[in-house]
Structure formats: structure tokens, C-alpha cells
C-alpha positions in Angstrom: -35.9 -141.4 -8.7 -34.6 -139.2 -11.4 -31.8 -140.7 -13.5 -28.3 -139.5 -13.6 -25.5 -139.3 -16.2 -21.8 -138.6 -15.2 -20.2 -137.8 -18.7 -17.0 -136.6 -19.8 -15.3 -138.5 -16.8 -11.0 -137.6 -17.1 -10.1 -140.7 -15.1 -12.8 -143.1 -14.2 -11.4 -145.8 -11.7 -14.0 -148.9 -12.1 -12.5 -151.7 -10.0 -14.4 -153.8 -12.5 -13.2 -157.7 -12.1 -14.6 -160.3 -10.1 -16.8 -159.5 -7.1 -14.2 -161.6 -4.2 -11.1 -160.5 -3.8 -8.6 -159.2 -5.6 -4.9 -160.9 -4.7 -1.4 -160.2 -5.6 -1.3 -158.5 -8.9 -4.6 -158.1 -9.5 -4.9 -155.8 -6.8 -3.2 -153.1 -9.2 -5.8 -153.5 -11.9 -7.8 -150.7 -11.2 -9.8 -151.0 -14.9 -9.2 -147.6 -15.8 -11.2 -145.6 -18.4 -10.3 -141.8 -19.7 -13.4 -139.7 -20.8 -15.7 -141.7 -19.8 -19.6 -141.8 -18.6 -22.1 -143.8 -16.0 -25.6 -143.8 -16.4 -27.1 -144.7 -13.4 -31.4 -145.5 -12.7 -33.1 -146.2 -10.0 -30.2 -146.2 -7.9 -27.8 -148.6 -9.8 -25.0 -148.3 -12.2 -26.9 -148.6 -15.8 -24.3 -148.6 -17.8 -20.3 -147.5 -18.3 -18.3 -146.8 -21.1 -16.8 -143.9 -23.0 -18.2 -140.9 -23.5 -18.2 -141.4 -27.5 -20.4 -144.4 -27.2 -23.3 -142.7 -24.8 -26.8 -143.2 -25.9 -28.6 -140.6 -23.8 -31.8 -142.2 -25.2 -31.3 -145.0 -22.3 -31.9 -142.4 -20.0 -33.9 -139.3 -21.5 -34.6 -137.2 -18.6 -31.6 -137.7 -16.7 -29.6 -135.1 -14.4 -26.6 -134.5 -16.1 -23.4 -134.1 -14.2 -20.1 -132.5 -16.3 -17.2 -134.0 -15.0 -14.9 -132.6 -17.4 -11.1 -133.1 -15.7 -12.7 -135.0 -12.4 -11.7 -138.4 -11.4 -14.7 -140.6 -10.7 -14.4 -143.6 -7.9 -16.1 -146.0 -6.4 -17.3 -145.2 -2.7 -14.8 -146.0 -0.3 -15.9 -148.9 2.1 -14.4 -148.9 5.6 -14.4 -152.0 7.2 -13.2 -151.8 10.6 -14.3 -148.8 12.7 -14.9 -148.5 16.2 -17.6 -145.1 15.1 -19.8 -145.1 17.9 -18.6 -143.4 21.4 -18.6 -140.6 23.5 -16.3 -138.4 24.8 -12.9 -137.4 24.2 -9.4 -138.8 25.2 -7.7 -135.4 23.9 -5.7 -135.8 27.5 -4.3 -139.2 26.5 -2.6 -138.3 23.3 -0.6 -135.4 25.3 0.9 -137.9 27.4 1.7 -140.3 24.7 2.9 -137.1 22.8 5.3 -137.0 26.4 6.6 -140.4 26.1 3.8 -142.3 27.5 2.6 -145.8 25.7 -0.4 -146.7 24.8 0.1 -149.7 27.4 1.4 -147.4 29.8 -2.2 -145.6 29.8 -4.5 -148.2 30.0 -2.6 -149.9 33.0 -3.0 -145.9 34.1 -7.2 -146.6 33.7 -7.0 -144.7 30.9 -7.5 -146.4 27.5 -10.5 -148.0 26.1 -12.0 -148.1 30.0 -12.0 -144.4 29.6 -14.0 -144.2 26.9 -16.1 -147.1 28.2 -17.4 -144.9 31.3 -17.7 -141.8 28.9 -20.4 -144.1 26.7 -22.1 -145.8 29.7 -23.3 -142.4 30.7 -24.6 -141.5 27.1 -28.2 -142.1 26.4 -29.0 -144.4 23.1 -30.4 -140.9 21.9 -27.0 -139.5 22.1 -25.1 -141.7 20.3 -27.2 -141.9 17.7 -26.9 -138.5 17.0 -23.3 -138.3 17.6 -22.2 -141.5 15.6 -24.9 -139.7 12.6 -22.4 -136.8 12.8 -19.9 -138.5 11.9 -21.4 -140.9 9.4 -22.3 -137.6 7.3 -18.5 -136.3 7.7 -17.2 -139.8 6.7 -19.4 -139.2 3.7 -18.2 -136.0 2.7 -14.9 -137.6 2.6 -16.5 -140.2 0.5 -16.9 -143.2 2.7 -20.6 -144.4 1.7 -20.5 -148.2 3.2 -18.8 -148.2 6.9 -18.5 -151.4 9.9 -18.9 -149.9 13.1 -18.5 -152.3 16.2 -19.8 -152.0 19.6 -17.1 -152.7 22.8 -17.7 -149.3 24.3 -20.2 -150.8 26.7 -19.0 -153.7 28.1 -22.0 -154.1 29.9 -25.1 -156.1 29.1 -27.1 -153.1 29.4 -24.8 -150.8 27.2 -23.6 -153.3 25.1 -27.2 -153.9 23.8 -27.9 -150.2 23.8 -24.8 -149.4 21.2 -26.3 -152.3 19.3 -29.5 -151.1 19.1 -28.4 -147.7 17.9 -26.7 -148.9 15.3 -29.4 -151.3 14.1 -31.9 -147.9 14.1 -29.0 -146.2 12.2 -28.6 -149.3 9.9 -32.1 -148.4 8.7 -32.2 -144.8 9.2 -29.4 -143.4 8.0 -28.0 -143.0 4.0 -24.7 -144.4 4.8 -24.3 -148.8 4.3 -24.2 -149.4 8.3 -22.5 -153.0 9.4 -22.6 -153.4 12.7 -20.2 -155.7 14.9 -20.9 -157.0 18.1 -17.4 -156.5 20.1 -18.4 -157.2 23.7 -15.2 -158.3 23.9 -13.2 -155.3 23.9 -11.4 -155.6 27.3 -12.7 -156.7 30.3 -15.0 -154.3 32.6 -14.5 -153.2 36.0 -17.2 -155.2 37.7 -15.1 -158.3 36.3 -11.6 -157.4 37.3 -9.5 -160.6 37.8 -12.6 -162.4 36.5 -12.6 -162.5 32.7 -13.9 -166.0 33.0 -17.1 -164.6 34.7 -17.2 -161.8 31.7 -17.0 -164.4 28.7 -19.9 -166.4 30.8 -21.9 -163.4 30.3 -21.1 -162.8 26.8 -21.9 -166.4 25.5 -24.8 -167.0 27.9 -26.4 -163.7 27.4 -25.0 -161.0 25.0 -24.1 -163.4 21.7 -27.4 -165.0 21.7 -29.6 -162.3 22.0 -27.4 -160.2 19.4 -27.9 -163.1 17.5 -32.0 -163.8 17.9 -32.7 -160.2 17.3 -30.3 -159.7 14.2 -28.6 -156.6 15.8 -25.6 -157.9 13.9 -24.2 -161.1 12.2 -20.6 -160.5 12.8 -18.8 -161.2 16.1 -15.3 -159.6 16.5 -12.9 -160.2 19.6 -9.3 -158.3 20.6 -7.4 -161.2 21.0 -4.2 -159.9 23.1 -2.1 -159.6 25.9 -4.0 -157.6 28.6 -7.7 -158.3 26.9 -8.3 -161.8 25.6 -5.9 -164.4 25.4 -6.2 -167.1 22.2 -7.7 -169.5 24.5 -10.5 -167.2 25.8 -10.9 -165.9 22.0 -11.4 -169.4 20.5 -14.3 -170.3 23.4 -16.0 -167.0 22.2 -16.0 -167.4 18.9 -16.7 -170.7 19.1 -20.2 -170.1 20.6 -20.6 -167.1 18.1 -20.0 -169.6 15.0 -22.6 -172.1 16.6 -25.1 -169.2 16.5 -24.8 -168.5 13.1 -22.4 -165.6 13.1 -19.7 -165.1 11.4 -16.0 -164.2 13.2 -13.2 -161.6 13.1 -10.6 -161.1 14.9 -8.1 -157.7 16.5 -5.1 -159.8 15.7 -1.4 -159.7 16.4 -1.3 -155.8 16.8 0.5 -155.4 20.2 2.5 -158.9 21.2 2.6 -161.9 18.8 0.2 -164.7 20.9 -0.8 -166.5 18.3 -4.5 -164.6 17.4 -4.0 -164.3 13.5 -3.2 -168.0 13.5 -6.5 -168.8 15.7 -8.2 -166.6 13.1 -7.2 -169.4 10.1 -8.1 -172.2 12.6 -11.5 -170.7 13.1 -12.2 -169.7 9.4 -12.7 -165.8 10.0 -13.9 -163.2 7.7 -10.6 -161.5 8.5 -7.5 -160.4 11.4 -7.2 -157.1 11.3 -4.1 -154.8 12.5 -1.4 -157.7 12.4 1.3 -154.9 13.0 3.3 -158.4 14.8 2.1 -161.2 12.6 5.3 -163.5 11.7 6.5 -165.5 9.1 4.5 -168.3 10.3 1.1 -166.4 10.8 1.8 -165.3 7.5 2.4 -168.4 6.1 -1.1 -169.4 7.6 -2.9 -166.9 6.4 -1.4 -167.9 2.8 -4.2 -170.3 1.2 -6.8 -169.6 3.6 -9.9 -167.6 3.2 -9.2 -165.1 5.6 -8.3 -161.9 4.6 -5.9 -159.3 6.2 -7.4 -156.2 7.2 -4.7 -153.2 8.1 -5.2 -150.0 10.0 -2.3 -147.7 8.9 -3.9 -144.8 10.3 -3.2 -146.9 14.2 0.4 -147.4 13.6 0.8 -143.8 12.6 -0.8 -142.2 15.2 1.1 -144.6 18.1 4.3 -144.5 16.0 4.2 -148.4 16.4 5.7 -150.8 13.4 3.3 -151.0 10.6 1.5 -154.1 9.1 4.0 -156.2 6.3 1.6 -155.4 3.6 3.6 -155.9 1.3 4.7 -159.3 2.2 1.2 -160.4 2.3 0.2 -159.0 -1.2 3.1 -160.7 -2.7 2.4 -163.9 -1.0 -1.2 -163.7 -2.3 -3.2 -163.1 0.9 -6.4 -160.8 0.2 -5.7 -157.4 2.4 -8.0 -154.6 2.9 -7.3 -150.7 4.4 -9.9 -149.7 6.8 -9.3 -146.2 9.4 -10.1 -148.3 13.0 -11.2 -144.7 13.7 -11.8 -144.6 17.2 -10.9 -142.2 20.0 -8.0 -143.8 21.4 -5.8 -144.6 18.6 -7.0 -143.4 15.2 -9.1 -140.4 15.9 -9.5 -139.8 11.7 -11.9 -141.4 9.1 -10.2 -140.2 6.2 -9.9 -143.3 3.9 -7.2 -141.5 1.5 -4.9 -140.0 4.5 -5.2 -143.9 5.0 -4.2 -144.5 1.8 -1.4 -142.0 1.9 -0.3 -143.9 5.2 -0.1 -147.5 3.4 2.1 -146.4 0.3 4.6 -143.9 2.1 5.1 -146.5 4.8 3.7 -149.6 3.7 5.1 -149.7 0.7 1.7 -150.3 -1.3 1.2 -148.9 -4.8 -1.8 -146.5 -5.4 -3.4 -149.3 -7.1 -3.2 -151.9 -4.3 -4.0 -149.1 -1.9 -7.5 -148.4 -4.1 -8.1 -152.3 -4.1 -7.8 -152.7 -0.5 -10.3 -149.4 0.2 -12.9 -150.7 -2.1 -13.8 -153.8 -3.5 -11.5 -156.3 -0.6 -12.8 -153.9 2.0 -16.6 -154.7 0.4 -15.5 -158.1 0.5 -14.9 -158.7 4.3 -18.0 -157.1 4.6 -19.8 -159.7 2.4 -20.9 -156.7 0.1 -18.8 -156.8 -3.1 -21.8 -157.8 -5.2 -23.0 -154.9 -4.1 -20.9 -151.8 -3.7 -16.8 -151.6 -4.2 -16.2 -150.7 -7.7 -18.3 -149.2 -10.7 -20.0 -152.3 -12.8 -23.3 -152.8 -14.5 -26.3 -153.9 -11.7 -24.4 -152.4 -8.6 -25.5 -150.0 -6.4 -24.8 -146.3 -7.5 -22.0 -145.5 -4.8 -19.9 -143.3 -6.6 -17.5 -140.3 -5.7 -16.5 -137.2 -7.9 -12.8 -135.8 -7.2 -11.4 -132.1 -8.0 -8.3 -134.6 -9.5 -6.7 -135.9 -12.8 -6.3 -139.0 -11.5 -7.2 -141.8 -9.6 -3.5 -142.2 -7.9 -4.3 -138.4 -7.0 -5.9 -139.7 -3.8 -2.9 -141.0 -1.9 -1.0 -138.5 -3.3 -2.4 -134.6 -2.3 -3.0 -136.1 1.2 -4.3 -133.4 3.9 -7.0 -132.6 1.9 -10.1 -133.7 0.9 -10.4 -134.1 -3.1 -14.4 -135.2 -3.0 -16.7 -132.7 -5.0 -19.8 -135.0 -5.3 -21.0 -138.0 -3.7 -23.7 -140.4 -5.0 -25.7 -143.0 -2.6 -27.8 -145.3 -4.3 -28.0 -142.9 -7.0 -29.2 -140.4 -5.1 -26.6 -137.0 -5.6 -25.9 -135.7 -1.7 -25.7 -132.3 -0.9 -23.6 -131.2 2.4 -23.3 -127.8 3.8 
């Protein structure tokens, strides 16, 4: 692999700092650098530094990139998709659009059922190539490391087929693939009035074999009124943590029943949404090690309240921004329109918002050592913006800044 120099970099955004999270204030410290260069070889960041004190001899025959008035970034990371699906649900967002909720739809048989019978009928084949499709336009928008969960199946059969096409994509394709096992998504036809049988089939059946044949070491459960009560959530999770796995949770998004709490109880990687988490969750999540992941892009597009981020930046809980692109309430994978979303309405500052995409997203991932921000020994994720500045990402939202993106030092080309 040929080496690579970025030089001349107008605003280089590192995110250099320790490779956990980054709380309270030390989510603004973005460790910026003005004309600046990376060498990167065999796929990894080489070195960093200013331009002034480049020694091209580290790197003779290197691929020199001119980013003369560019802004440089780490690779966004999105930690909590839902990718991989079929069909469209174009219909439901016209009756939301006429007053509709997103309760209102689901009780209708619309919903994530919807989108459930649209997958079952897709071959492995298909949503493969779909789910590629929109890997490579996540990338042009420079997401290089994304989670995508099952939960479209709901069955054993499809359940195992999303996870097996994601563990072929995993390998496959260019974009860092994490894949989730959400079987618990909402409960299938076949078991209506009978979650009970449902979770039987998930813990005797689904979880272990997920687990045996590594299709993915992260177990994730919507824990809420309508899908999974806190009760259900804790016996699942349960078994998933006794087979090695680790947990997350869909907390506190719709109705406050206690799920972010559970999520402390229960040591998970993370609650995500907690659009209804109170003082109390909160105060939970305050000390623990479980971060707070927040889709902005979810609250937006329902026009429901929006996660208090910044009550839990300022009370020291680590939070991440991820899109929860899916087809039924976020149907985007832009990580800056995400951005955008969490400092107009969120009340985050560029920095935080920058933080939370990158190196705490890599961290609920279990991948900051890797990938999240621009150091010495990490993978060569890097994007290249048409922008003077870092904060320029949040801030010319509706369009997408990215000029260049580099994988694993490799410099991708898209139509």
C-alpha cells in the first residue's frame, strides 16, 4: 500500500486525548491544529504535526494530497443504526405529516411490522446489496465505522438471515461493520398476546446461536411500552450477559418505564434515545459506565421532545450522536445534519457535537483504540472537507462538505 501525505491541512480536528470517553468539558477539546500534515503507512496514522516540521523522508514515495484551505476530520462513527431493510414506509410519513403518531401507526399495523414483512420477503442476497448501497452513500458523507442491528426479522429464520448478511458484509465490505443482534424489536405476529413465547425463542434459540457463531457480540433490546416491558428486558439481557455478550438498550424514548435505569442495573454499553429520561435516570446514569447514546435525527423527524443533552454533559455522563437511520423514523444517515440537529435544538456546542460523533461514538462501539480521532498507531480513517473549519460541519447543514475520504489509508473514489 502506497503511503499518503495530507499536507498543508487549514483546520485539522484531531480528537487526540485519551482513547474512553470524553466527559463534560473535555468533550469541547477537539485538539485542533492550523496548517497541518498526516502521514499515513500501511493504513495507519504515521505521524501528525504541522506542516513546518514534515520530514517527507519518513515517507519518500508517498501520494501527496494538497489540502490547502480543507478541514481534515476524523471518520465519523455511527453507533446506532437500524441499516439493513427493505422496502419503503414513504406512506407512513404522509400520515404522520396529517396528524397521525407514530403510536397511532403501528397500532394501525403499520410501523416496524411493516417493514418486518417487507424484509421477510427479501432474500439474504438482497439485502446485502441493498444495505452495501447504503454503506457506500454513508461513506461519501464520511461515516467510515457504522453499528447496524438486526430486528427486521423477528423470526428465527430471518433474524439469522439479517445476521448472516451482515457478518458477510463485516468482512466484505470497506466500511467498520458492527453488527447487533435486536431480535427484540417488537413482538411478531405469530406471537401476538404471547411475548412470553417470543422471549422463549430468543434465549433458547436466537442468543445462543448468535452467540456460538460470532454473528455479533452485542445484544440490544427496545425496552418500552407496546414492545418490551423492563421486566421482559432484564430476563433477556440477562441470558445475553451469561453468554458473553455485551448489552444495550432503546431506552426511555416514548414513555418513562424505567429502561435507562435497568440499563445501569445491568452494566450496558449504553441507552440510547432517552428523549423521557428523568432526573432520577439521569442521576443513575451519573457515575456509571454507561454512556448515553442520542438520535436527534428521531426527534426531528417525529417532532417529539429531544434528548437533555445538555443536562447530561454537564452532569458528566459520556453521550454519543448516532442517526438511528432506519425507515420508520430517521430515514437519513447524514452524521453532520445530526450534528446540526443536536446544537440548534440540543443545545450542544460544535465541539461536544464532534466528540459525541467520533471518539464516544467509537467508544460504545469498543473501537476508540482504533478509529475516532487522528493519533499516531490508529487506523487511517480520515475525512477531507471543502471548509475552513471544523465547526463548519454543524453549521452549512444540507449539504455535504466531504471531498475525500480515507479507509485504512486507502484514498476512496465514488462516482
Amino acid at each position: 500500500m502506497r503511503p499518503v501525505i495530507l499536507h498543508h491541512i487549514a483546520s485539522l480536528a484531531s480528537l487526540a486525548g485519551p482513547a474512553g470517553y470524553r466527559r463534560s468539558a473535555d468533550m469541547r477539546d477537539v485538539s485542533p491544529l492550523h496548517d497541518a500534515s498526516i502521514v499515513i503507512v500501511d493504513g495507519h496514522i504515521h505521524w501528525v504535526g504541522r506542516s513546518t516540521e514534515l520530514d517527507r523522508a519518513t515517507a519518500p514515495d508517498a501520494e501527496e494530497l494538497d489540502c490547502t484551505g480543507m478541514t481534515v476530520l476524523p471518520g465519523f462513527v455511527d453507533c446506532h443504526t437500524h441499516a439493513m431493510f427493505a422496502g419503503s414506509r414513504h406512506d407512513e410519513f404522509a400520515m404522520r405529516a396529517s396528524g397521525r403518531s407514530y403510536q397511532d401507526i403501528a397500532e394501525a399495523g403499520g410501523g416496524i411490522l411493516s417493514t418486518v414483512r417487507a424484509t421477510r420477503t427479501a432474500s439474504k442476497r438482497e439485502l446485502k446489496r441493498t444495505t452495501a448501497r447504503r454503506l457506500d452513500a454513508m461513506m461519501e458523507h464520511g461515516t467510515t465505522t457504522v453499528e447496524v442491528k438486526s430486528g427486521y426479522g423477528l423470526s428465527e429464520t430471518d433474524e439469522l438471515k439479517m445476521l448472516e448478511a451482515l457478518h458477510e458484509l463485516r468482512q466484505e465490505h470497506l466500511a467498520t461493520v458492527v453488527p447487533t443482534f435486536l431480535g427484540a424489536h417488537a413482538v411478531p405476529p405469530e406471537f401476538a398476546g404471547n411475548p412470553g413465547g417470543y422471549l422463549d425463542l430468543l434465549i433458547t434459540r436466537l442468543l445462543p446461536y448468535a452467540a456460538r457463531k460470532g454473528l455479533s457480540d452485542t445484544c440490544d433490546v427496545f425496552c418500552e411500552s407496546g414492545y418490551f416491558s423492563v421486566e421482559q428486558t432484564r430476563r433477556l439481557l440477562t441470558t445475553a450477559r451469561s453468554l458473553g455478550l455485551k448489552v444495550r438498550l432503546h431506552a426511555d424514548q416514548l414513555n418513562q418505564i424505567g429502561a435507562s435505569a435497568l440499563g445501569v442495573e445491568l452494566g450496558a454499553i449504553s441507552v440510547d434515545h432517552l428523549e423521557c429520561i428523568d432526573a432520577a435516570g439521569i442521576a443513575r446514569l451519573r457515575g456509571s459506565s454507561t454512556a448515553g447514546v442520542l438520535l436527534p435525527g428521531a426527534s426531528f423527524f417525529l417532532g417529539g421532545p429531544y434528548a437533555p443533552a445538555r443536562d447530561l454533559i454537564d452532569q458528566g455522563i459520556p453521550v454519543a450522536i448516532a442517526t438511528n437511520f432506519n425507515p420508520g423514523s430517521c430515514m437519513s444517515f447524514s452524521m453532520p445534519l445530526m450534528m446540526t440537529i443536536a446544537c440548534t435544538q440540543m443545545r450542544m456546542s460544535p465541539e461536544e457535537a464532534l466528540t459525541a460523533s467520533t471518539i464516544n461514538a467509537a467508544a460504545v462501539l469498543g473501537l476508540a483504540d482504533r478509529v475516532g480521532s487522528i493519533e499516531v498507531g490508529k487506523a487511517a480513517d480520515i475525512i477531507v472537507l471543502d471548509a475552513p473549519s471544523y465547526r463548519s460541519v454543524a453549521y452549512e447543514f444540507g449539504v455535504n462538505l466531504v471531498r475525500r475520504v480515507i479507509k485504512n489509508g486507502v484514498l476512496l473514489e465514488f462516482p
